[in-house]
TORKOL-4160 file (C-alpha; in steps of 0.2 Angstrom, whole numbers, padded with zeros to 4 digits, m for minus):
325
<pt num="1" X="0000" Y="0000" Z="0000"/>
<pt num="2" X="0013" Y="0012" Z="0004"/>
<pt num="3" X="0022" Y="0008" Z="m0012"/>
<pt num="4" X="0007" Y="0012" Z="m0021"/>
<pt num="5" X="0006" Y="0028" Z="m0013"/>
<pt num="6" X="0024" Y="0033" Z="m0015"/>
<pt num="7" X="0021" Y="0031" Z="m0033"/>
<pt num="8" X="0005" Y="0039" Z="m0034"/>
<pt num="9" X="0014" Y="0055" Z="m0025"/>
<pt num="10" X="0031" Y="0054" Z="m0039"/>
<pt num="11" X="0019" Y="0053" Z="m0053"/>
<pt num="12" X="0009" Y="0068" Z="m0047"/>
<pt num="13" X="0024" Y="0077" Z="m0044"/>
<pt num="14" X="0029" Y="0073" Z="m0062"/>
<pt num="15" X="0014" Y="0080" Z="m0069"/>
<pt num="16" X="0016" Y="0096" Z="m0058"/>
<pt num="17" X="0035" Y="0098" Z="m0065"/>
<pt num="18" X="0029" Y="0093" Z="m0082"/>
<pt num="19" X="0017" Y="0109" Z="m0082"/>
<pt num="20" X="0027" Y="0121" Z="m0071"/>
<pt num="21" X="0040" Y="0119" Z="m0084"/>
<pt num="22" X="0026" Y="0120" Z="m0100"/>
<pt num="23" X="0018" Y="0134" Z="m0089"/>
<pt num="24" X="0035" Y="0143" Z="m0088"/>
<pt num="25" X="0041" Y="0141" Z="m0106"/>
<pt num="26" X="0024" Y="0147" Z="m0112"/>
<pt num="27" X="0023" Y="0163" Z="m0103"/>
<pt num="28" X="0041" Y="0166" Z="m0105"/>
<pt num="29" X="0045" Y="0181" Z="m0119"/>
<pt num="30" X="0054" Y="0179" Z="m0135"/>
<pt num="31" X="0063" Y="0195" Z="m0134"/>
<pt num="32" X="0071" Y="0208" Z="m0126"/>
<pt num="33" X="0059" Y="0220" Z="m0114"/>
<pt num="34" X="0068" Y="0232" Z="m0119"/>
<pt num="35" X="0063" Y="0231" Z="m0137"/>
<pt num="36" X="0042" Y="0233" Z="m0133"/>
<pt num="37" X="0043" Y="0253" Z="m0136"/>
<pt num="38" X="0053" Y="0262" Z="m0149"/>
<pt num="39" X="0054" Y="0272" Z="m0165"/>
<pt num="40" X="0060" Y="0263" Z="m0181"/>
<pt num="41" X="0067" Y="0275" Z="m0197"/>
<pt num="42" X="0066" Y="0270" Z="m0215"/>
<pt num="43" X="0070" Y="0277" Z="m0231"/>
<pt num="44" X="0057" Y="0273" Z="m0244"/>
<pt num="45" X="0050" Y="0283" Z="m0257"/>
<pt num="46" X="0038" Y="0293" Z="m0251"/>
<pt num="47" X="0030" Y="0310" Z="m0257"/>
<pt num="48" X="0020" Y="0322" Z="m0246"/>
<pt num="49" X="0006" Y="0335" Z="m0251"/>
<pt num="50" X="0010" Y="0352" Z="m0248"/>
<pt num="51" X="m0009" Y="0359" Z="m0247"/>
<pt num="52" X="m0008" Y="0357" Z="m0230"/>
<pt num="53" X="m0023" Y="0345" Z="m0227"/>
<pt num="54" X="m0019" Y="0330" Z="m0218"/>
<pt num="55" X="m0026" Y="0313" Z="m0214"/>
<pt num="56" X="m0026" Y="0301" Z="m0201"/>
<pt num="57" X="m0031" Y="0284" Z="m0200"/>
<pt num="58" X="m0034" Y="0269" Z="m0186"/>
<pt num="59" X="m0035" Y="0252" Z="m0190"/>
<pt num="60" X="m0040" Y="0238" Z="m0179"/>
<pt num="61" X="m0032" Y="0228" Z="m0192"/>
<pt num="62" X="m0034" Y="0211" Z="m0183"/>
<pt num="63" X="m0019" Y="0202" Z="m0188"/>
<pt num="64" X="m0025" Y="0202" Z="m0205"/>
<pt num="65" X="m0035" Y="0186" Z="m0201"/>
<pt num="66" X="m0052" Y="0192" Z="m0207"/>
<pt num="67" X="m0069" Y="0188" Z="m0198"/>
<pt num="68" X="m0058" Y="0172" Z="m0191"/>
<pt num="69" X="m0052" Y="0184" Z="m0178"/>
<pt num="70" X="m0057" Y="0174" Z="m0162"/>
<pt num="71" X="m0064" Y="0161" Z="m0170"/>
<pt num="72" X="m0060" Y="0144" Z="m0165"/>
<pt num="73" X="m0056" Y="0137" Z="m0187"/>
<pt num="74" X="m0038" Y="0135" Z="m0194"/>
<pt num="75" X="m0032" Y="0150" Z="m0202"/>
<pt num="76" X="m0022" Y="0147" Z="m0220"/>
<pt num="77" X="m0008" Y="0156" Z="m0224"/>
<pt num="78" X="m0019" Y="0161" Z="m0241"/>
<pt num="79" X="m0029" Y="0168" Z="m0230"/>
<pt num="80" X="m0016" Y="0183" Z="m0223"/>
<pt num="81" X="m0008" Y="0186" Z="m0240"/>
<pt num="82" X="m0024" Y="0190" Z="m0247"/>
<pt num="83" X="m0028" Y="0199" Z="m0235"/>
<pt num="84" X="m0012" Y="0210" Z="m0235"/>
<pt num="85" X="m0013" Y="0213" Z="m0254"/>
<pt num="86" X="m0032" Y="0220" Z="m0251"/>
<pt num="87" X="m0024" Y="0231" Z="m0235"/>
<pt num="88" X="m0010" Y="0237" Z="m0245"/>
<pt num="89" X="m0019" Y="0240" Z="m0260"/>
<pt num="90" X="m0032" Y="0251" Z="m0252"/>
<pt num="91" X="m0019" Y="0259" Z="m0241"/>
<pt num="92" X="m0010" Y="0265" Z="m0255"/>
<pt num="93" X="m0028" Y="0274" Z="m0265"/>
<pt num="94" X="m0031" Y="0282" Z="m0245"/>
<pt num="95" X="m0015" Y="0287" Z="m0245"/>
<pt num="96" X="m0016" Y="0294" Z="m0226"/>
<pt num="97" X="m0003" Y="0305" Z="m0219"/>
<pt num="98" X="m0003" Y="0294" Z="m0204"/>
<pt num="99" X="m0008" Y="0274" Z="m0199"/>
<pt num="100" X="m0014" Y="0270" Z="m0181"/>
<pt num="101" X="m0016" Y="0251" Z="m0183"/>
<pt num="102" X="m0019" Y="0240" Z="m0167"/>
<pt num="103" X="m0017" Y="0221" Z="m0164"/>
<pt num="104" X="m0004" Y="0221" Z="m0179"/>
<pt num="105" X="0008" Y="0207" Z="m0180"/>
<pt num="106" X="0028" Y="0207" Z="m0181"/>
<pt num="107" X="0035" Y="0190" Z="m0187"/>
<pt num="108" X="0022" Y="0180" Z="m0178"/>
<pt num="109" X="0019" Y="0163" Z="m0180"/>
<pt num="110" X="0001" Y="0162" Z="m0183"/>
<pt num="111" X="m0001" Y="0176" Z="m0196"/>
<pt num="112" X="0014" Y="0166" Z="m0204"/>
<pt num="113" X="0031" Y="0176" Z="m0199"/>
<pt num="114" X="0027" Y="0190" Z="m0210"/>
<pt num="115" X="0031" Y="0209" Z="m0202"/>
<pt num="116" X="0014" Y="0216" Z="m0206"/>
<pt num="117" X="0022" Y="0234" Z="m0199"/>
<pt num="118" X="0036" Y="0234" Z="m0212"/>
<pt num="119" X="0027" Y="0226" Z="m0228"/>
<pt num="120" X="0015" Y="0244" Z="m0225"/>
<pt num="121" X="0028" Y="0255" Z="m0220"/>
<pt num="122" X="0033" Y="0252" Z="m0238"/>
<pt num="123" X="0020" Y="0262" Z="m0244"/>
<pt num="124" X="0033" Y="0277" Z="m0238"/>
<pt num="125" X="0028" Y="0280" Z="m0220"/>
<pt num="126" X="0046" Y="0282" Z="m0213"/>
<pt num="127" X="0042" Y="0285" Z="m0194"/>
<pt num="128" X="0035" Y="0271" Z="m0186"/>
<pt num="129" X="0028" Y="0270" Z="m0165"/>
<pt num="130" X="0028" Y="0252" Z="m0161"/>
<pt num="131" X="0022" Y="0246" Z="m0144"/>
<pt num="132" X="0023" Y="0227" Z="m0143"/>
<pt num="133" X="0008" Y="0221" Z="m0131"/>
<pt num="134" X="0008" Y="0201" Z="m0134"/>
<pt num="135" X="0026" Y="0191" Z="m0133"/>
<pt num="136" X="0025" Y="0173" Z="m0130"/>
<pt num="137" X="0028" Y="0157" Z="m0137"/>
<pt num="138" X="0011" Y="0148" Z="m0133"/>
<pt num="139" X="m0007" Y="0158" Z="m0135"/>
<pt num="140" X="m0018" Y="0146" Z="m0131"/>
<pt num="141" X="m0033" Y="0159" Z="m0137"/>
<pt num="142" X="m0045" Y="0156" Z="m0148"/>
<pt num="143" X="m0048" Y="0137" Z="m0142"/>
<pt num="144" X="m0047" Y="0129" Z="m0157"/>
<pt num="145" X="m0037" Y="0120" Z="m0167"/>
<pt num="146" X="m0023" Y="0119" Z="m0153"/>
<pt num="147" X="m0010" Y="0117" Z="m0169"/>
<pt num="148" X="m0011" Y="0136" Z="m0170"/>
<pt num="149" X="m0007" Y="0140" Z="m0150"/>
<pt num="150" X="0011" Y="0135" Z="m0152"/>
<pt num="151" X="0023" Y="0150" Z="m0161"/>
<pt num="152" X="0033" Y="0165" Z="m0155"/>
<pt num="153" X="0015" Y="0178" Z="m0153"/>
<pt num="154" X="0024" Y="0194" Z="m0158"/>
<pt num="155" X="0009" Y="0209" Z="m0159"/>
<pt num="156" X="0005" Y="0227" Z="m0154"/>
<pt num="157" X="0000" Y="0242" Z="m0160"/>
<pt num="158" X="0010" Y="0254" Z="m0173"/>
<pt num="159" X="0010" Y="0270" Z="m0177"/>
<pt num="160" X="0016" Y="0274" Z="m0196"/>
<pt num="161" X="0020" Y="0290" Z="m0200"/>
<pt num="162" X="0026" Y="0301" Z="m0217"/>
<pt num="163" X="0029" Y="0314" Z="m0205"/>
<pt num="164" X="0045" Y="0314" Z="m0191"/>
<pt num="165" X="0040" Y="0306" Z="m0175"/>
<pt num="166" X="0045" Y="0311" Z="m0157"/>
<pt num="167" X="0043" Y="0309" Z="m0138"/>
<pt num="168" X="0037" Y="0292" Z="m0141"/>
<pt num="169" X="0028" Y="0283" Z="m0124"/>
<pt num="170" X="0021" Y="0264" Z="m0122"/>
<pt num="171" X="0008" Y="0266" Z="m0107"/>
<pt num="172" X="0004" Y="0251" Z="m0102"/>
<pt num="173" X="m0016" Y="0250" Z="m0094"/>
<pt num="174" X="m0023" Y="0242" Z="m0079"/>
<pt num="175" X="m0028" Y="0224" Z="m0081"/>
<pt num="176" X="m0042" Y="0215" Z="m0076"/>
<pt num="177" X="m0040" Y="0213" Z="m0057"/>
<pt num="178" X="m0049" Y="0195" Z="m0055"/>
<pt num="179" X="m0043" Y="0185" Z="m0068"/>
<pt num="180" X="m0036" Y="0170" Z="m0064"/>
<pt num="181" X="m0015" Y="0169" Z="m0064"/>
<pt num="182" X="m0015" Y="0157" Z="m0080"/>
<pt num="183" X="m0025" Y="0167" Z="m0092"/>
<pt num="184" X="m0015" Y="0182" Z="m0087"/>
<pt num="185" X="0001" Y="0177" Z="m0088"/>
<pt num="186" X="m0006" Y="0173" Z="m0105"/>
<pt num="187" X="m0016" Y="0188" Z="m0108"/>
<pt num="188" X="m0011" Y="0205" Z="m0120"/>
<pt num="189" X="m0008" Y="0219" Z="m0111"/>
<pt num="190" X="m0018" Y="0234" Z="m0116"/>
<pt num="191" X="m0008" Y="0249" Z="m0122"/>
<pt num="192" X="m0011" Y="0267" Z="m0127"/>
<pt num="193" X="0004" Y="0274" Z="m0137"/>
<pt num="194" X="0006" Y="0292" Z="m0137"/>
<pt num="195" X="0018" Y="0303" Z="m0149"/>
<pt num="196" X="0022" Y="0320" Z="m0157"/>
<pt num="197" X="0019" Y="0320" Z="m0175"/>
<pt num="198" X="0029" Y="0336" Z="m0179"/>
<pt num="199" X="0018" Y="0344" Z="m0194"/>
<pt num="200" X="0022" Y="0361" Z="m0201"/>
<pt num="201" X="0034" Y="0365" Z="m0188"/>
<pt num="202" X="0019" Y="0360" Z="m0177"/>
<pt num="203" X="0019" Y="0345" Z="m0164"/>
<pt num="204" X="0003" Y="0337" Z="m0164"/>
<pt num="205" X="0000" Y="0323" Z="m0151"/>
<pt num="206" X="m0008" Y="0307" Z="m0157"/>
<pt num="207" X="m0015" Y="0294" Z="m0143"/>
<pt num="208" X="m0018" Y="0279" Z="m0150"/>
<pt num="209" X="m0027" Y="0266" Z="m0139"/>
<pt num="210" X="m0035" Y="0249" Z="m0139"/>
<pt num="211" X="m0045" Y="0247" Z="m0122"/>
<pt num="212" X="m0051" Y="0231" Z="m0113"/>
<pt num="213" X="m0064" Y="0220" Z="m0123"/>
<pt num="214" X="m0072" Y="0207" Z="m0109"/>
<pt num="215" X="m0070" Y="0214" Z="m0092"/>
<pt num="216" X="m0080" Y="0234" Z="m0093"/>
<pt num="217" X="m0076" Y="0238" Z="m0076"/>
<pt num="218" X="m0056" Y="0238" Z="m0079"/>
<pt num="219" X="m0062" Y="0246" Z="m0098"/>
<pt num="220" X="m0071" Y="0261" Z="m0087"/>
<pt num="221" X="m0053" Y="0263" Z="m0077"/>
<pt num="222" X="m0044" Y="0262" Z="m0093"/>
<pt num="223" X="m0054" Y="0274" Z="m0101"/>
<pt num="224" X="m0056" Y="0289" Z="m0087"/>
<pt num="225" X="m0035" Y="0284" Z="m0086"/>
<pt num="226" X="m0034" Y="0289" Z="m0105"/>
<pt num="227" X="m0047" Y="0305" Z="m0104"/>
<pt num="228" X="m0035" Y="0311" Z="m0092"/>
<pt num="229" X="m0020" Y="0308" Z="m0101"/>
<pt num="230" X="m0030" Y="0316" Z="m0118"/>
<pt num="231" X="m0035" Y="0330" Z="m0106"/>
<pt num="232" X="m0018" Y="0334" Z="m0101"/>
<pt num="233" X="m0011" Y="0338" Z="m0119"/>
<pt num="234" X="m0027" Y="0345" Z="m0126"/>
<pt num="235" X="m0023" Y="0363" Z="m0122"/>
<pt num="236" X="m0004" Y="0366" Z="m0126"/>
<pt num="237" X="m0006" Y="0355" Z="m0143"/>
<pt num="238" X="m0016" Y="0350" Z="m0157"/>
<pt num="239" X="m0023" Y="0334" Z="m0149"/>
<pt num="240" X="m0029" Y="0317" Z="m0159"/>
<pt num="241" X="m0036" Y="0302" Z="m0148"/>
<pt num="242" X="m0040" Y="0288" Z="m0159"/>
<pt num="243" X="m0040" Y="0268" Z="m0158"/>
<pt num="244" X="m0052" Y="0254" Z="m0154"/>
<pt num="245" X="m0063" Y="0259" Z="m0138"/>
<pt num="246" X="m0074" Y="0243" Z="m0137"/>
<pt num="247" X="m0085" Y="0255" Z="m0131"/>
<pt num="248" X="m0102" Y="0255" Z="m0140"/>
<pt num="249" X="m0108" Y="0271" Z="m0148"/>
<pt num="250" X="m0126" Y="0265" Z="m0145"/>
<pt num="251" X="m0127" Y="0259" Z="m0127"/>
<pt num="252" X="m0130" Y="0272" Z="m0115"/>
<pt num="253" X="m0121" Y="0266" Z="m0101"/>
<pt num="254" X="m0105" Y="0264" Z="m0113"/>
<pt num="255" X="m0091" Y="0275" Z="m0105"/>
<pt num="256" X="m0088" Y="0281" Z="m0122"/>
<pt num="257" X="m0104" Y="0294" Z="m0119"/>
<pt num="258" X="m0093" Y="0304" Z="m0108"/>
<pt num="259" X="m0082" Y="0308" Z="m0120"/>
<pt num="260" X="m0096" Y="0311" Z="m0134"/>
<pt num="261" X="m0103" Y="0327" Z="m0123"/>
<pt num="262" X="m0085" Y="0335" Z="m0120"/>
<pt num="263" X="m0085" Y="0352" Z="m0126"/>
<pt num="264" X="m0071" Y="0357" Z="m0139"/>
<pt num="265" X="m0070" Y="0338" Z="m0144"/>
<pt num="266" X="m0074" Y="0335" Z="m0161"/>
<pt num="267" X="m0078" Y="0314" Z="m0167"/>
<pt num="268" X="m0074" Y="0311" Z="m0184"/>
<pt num="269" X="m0083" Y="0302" Z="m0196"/>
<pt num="270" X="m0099" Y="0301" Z="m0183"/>
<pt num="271" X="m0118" Y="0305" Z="m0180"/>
<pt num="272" X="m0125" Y="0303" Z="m0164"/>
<pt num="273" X="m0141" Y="0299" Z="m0173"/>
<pt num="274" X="m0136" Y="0285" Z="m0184"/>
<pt num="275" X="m0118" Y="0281" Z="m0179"/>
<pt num="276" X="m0110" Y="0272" Z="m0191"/>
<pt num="277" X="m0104" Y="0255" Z="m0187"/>
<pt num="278" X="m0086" Y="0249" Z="m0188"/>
<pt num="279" X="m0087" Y="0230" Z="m0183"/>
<pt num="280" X="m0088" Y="0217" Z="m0188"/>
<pt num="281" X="m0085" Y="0220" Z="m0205"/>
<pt num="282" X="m0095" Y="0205" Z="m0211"/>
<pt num="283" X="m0112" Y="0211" Z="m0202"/>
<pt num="284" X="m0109" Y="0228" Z="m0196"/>
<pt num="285" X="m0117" Y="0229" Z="m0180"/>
<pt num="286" X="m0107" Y="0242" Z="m0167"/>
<pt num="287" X="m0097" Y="0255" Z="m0168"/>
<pt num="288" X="m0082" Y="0253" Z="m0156"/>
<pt num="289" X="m0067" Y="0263" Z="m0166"/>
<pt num="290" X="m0065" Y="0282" Z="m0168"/>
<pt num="291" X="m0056" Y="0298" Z="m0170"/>
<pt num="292" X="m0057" Y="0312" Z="m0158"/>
<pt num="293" X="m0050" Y="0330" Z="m0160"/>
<pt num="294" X="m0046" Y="0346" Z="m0150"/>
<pt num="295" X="m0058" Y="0359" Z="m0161"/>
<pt num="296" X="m0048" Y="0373" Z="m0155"/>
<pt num="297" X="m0033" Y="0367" Z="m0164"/>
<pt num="298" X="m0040" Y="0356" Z="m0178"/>
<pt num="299" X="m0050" Y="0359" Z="m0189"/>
<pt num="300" X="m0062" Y="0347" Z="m0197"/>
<pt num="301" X="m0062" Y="0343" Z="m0217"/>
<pt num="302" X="m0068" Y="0327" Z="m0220"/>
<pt num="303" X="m0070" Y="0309" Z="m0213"/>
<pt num="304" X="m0077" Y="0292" Z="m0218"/>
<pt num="305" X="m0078" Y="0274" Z="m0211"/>
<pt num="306" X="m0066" Y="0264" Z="m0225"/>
<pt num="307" X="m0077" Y="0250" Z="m0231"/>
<pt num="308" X="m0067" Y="0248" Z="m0246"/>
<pt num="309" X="m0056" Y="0237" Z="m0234"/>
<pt num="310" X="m0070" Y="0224" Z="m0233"/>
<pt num="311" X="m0065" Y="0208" Z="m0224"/>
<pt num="312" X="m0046" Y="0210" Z="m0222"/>
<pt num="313" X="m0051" Y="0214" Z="m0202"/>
<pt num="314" X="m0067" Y="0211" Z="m0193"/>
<pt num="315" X="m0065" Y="0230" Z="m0192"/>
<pt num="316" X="m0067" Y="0245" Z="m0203"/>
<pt num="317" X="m0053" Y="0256" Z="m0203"/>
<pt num="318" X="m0058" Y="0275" Z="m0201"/>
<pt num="319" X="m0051" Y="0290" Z="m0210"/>
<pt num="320" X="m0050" Y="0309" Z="m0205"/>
<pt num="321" X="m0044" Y="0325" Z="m0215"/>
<pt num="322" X="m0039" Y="0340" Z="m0206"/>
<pt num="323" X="m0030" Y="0357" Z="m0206"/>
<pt num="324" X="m0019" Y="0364" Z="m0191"/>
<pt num="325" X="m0027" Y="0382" Z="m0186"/>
């Protein structure tokens, strides 16, 4: 009997090792911290306008996995070239002056090792923000098939940029307080990036954001954390807040409202009275993604939600043109 047990205690104490050490290797980064936050130069052909409108652009640009984006089927690698041609192609007719993309991949081994960043920072945008949020080697999210949790997960958000960047900052937010120790050692962290885009000998601050999508007690945190933030620039520079809020433009109780009843704040591309949705790009349903702007310092030209990007995302990017007063 005691022989039994003896075993019975080795075994389990195998299993335990077995996946404290899978636990460890999983959660373990794949690079160097220090390489989460910082701006990247190129030197590709690029041309700038000179009639002094500008545009902006965010992108929730999903990985370029389409409406597989958390969904539990295989993802080709067909799948993410098309997609990537379609991105490009459109970029390149859009032709912003800046790119605010979020959950973007570098290298990663589910969207197939490609540098999604640097196949758009082609198009000419020299100055890129990146913030890497998501470095593992085991994402075991969505559920199924499991072939596709094991891989270096390399991901974030990117500013892109025709226009010299400065002052760059990678904020990481608050996460959610309750959940359990496995899922967040797994788990993104949420970012809000924030740089000077220096624009006729201007500086304008761009925040560029992607808040908490399942917990909305740690999004509300999140959110009055970035207001403040956006409100502490607002005054001394032409200020842009933009990204994906997962905060719906319908639901009154959405944190969002706060924002939409701020005086001096403009919302691009927006009606209060029929809002137009952003997500998900195969059923629209919500709108979840904007712009904001300081009025005082920016003045409105034009703006649209891109759904010439079609499917490429289960988001719609969203465009703004505007003039510095």
């Amino acid at each position: 009997m005691k022989s039994i047990f003896r075993i019975a205690v080795r075994f389990l104490l195998v299993v335990i090792g077995v996946f404290a050490t899978f636990f460890f290797w999983a959660s373990s980064p794949t690079m160097d911290e220090a390489e989460y936050a910082k701006i990247i130069t190129h030197e590709y052909d690029t041309t700038l306008d000179t009639d002094s409108v500008y545009s902006i652009v965010t992108y929730n640009i999903g990985y370029l996995s389409g409406m597989t984006n958390n969904r539990a089927i295989a993802k080709p690698k067909e799948l993410f070239e098309g997609n990537l041609k379609k991105v490009v192609a459109e970029v390149k007719k859009v032709n912003p002056d800046i790119l605010a993309f979020q959950e973007i991949d570098y290298n990663a081994a589910r969207s197939y090792e490609v540098n999604q960043e640097e196949e758009i920072a082609k198009l000419g945008y020299n100055y890129v923000a990146r913030g890497v949020n998501w470095d593992e080697h085991y994402v075991p999210y969505p559920y199924w098939p499991p072939s596709m949790h094991f891989g270096k997960i390399v991901s974030g958000q990117s500013i892109l940029s025709k226009y010299e960047l400065k002052d760059y900052q990678r904020i990481v937010l608050e996460r959610v307080a309750d959940s359990p120790f496995y899922r967040d050692a797994l788990y993104l962290d949420r970012l809000v990036q924030v740089v000077k885009v220096v624009v006729e000998g201007k500086e304008v601050v761009v925040i560029n954001l992607h808040l908490e999508a399942f917990d909305k007690a740690t999004r509300v945190r999140q959110f009055e954390y970035v207001l403040n933030l956006f409100n502490s620039y607002k005054t001394a520079y032409p200020t842009i807040l933009l990204g994906d809020f997962n905060s719906k433009a319908r639901d009154n109780e959405a944190i969002i409202k706060k924002i939409f009843s701020m005086e001096d704040v403009g919302n691009a591309a927006f009606s209060s009275e029929n809002p137009e949705n952003t997500f998900d790009t195969k059923d629209p349903v919500e709108r979840i993604d904007y712009i904001f702007y300081t009025e005082n310092s920016i003045e409105y030209i034009d703006g649209k939600v891109l759904n010439e990007f079609g499917e490429a995302s289960d988001h719609y990017p969203i465009e703004m043109k505007f003039k510095l007063k």
